[in-house]
C-alpha positions in Angstrom: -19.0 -10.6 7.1 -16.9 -11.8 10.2 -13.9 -9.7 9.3 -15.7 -6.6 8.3 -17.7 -7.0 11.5 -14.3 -7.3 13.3 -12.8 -4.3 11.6 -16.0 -2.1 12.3 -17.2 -2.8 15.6 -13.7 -3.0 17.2 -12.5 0.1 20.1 -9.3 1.0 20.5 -8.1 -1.6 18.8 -5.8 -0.9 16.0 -2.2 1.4 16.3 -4.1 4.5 14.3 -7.2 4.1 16.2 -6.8 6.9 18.6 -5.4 9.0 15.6 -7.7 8.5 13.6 -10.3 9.7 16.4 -8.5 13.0 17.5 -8.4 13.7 13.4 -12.3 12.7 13.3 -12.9 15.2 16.0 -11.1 18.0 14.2 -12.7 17.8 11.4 -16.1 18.5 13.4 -15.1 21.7 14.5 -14.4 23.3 11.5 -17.9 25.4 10.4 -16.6 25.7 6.8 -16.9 24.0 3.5 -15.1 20.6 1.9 -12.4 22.7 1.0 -11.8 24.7 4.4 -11.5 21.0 5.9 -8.7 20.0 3.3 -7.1 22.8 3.9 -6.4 22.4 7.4 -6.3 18.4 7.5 -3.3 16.8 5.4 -5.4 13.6 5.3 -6.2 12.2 1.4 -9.7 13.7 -0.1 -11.2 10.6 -0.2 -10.9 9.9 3.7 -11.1 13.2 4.4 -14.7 13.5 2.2 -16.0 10.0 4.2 -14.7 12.0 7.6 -17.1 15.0 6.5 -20.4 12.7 5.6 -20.1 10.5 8.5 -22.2 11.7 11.3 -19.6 10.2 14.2 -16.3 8.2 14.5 -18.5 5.0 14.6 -20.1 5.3 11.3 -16.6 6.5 10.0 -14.8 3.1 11.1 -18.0 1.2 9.6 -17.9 2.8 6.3 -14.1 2.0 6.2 -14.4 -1.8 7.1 -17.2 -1.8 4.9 -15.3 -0.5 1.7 -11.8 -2.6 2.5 -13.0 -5.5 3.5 -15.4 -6.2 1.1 -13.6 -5.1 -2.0 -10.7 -7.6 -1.1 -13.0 -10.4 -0.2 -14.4 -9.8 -3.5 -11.9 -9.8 -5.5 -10.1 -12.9 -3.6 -14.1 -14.7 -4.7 -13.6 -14.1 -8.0 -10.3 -14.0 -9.4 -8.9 -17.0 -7.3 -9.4 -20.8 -6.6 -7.5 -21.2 -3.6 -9.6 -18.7 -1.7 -8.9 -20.2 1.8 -5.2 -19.5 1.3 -5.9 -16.1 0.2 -7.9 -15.5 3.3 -5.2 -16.4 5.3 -2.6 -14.7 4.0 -4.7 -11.3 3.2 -5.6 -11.6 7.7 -2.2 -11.9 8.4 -0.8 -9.5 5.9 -3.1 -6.6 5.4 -5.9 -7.0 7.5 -4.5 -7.3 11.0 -2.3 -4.1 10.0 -4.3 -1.8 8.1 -7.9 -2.5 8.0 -7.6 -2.7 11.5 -4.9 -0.1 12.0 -3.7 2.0 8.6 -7.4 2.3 7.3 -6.9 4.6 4.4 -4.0 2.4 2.9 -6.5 -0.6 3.6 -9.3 1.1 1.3 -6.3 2.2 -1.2 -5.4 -1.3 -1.7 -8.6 -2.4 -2.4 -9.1 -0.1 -4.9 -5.9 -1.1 -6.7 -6.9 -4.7 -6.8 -9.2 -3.9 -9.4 -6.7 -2.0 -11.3 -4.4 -5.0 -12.5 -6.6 -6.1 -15.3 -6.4 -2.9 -17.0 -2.5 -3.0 -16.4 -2.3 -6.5 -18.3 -5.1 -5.4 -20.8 -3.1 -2.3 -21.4 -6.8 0.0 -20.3 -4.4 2.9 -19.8 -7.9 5.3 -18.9 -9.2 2.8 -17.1 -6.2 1.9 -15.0 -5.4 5.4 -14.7 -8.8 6.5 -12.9 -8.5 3.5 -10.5 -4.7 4.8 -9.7 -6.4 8.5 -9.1 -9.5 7.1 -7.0 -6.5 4.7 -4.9 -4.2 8.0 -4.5 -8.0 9.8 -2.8 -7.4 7.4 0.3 -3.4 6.8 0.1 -1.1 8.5 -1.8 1.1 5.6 -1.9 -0.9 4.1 -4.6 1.5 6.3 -6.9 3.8 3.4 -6.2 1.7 1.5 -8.6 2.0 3.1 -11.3 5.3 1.4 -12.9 3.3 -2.3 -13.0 1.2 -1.1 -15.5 5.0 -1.0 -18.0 6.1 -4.5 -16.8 2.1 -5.7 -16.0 2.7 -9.1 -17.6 6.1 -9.3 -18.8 7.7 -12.3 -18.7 11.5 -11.7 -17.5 14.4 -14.3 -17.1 15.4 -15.7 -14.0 19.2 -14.0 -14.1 16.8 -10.5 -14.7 14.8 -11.0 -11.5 18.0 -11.5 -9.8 19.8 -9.2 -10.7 17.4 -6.8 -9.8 17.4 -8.2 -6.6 20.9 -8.0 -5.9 21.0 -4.2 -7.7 17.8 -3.7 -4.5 20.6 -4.9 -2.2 23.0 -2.4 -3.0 20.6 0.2 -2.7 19.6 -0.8 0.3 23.4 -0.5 1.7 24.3 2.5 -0.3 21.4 4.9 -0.3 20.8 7.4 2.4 17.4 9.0 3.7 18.9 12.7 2.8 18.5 10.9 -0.8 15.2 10.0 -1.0 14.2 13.2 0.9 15.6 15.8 -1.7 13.8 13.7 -4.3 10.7 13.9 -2.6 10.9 17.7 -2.9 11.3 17.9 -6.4 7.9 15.5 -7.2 5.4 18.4 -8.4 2.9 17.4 -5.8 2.1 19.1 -2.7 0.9 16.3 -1.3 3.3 13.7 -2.2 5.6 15.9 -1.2 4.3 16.6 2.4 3.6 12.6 3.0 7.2 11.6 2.0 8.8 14.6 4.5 6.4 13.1 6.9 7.5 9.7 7.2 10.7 10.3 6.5 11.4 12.5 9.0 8.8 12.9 12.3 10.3 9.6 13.3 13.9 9.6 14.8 16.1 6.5 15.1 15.4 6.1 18.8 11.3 6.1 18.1 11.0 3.3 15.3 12.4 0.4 13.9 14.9 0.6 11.2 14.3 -2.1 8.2 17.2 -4.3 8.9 19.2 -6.8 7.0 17.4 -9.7 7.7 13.8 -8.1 6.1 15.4 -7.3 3.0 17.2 -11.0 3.0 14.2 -12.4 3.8 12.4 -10.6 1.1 14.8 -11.6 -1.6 15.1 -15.7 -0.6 10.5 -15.4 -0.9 11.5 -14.1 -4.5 14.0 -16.7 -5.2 11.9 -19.3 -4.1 9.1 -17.7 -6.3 11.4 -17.4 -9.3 12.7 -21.3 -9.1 9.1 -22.3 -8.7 7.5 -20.6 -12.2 10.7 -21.8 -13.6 9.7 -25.6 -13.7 5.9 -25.1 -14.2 4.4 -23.9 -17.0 0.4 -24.0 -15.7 0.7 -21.2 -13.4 2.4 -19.1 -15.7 -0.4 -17.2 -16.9 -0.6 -13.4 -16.6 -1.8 -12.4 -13.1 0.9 -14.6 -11.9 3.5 -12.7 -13.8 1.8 -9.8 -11.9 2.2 -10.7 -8.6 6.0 -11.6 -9.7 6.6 -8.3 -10.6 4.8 -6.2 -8.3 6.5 -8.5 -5.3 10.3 -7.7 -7.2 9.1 -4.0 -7.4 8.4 -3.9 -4.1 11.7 -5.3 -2.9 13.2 -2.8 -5.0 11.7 0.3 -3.3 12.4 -1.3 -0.4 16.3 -0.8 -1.1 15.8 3.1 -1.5 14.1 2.8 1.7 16.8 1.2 3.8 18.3 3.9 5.6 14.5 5.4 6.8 12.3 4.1 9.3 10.9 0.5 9.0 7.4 2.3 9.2 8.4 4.6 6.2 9.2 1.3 4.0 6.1 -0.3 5.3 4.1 1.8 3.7 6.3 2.8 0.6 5.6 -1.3 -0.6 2.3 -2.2 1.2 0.0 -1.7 -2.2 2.6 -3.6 -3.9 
């Protein structure tokens, strides 16, 4: 209740407050229909149909920090016994940044929590709709899509690592002009229009490149992860493998990402 209560009663506070705002009071000039709105705001359907019901910016933030927060807290209840460390490390990882900040992402990844049992059970519909109702607030929830093929596939050590050291490469090798013509072939306007976005509004002097030392970092978390599963056998059970996975995918994104914008590769992984 604390954090939802922080996330919904905050002003100014968050780096896509303001944005969000300006977008909120766009949307109330247009006369039209649903449609008309979409049309002229390249926000997600889902955020853009909560902008259109909400009667001001206030309720808007409430109903976001209302959804987010209380999906995750949720899921961290039920699916977890070490809740407190969860807590912690869902503040310091996603809610400082995104339900307070990046609050369409925030809602997407809540959504997609629920999704990983299907991806283990192998509930393609299921999983499928969850993916779809995730991509309504953040198209980046595409991303998630692969974890239902490796879900809870148990790989050997020298696999993880090689895949981390393959990420590396990437990571050196690939350039943005890459990952941009891809972009343009994926048969969705939208996706399309996202990646273009990120990839190319922000100029070297304006953000942050990912450097070295992230992607280093990244890796040595997975090796430590890797060694650890590797001499116990009680944690190996099949959200575990999940979170294995989905954290090596992530990493391996994050090498075709290594010549854009650290905000661009922020939120390429963030659902992973």
């Amino acid at each position: 209740f604390i954090l939802a209560a922080l996330a919904a009663f905050r002003y100014n506070v968050g780096y896509d407050f303001q944005t969000y705002r300006r977008s909120y009071e766009l949307s109330q000039r247009f006369m039209g229909n649903f449609m008309e709105m979409a049309s002229r705001i390249h926000f997600e359907w889902g955020y853009l149909f909560l902008m259109w019901i909400a009667p001001n910016f206030r309720v808007l933030i409430i109903l976001c920090a209302a959804v987010a927060v209380t999906l995750k807290m949720a899921y961290i209840k039920k699916e977890t016994d070490a809740r407190l460390v969860c807590i912690i490390m869902y503040f310091m990882g996603i809610f400082l940044p995104y339900d307070m900040g990046i609050v369409r992402q925030g809602i997407s990844i809540a959504i997609l929590l629920y999704s990983i049992k299907y991806a283990i059970n192998k509930d393609v519909v299921k999983f499928g709709l969850l993916i779809m109702l995730a991509c309504l607030f953040h198209v980046t929830a595409l991303l998630f899509i692969p974890m239902y093929f490796i879900a809870n596939h148990k790989y050997t050590k020298r696999q993880y690592y090689i895949v981390a050291g393959l990420s590396l490469v990437l990571f050196i090798c690939v350039r943005a002009e890459v990952v941009v013509n891809v972009a343009r072939l994926i048969p969705i306007e939208l996706v399309q229009t996202k990646v273009l976005y990120y990839a190319t509004i922000y100029r070297a002097d304006d953000l942050e490149h990912i450097t070295y030392i992230t992607m280093i970092k990244r890796i040595l978390v997975l090796i430590m992860f890797v060694e650890w599963l590797s001499k116990t056998r009680e944690n190996n059970d099949d959200k575990t493998i999940f979170y294995l996975n989905a954290y090596t995918l992530s990493i391996f994104i994050l090498g075709l990402c290594g010549d854009l914008n650290a905000i661009f590769g922020g939120r390429a992984i963030q659902s992973l």
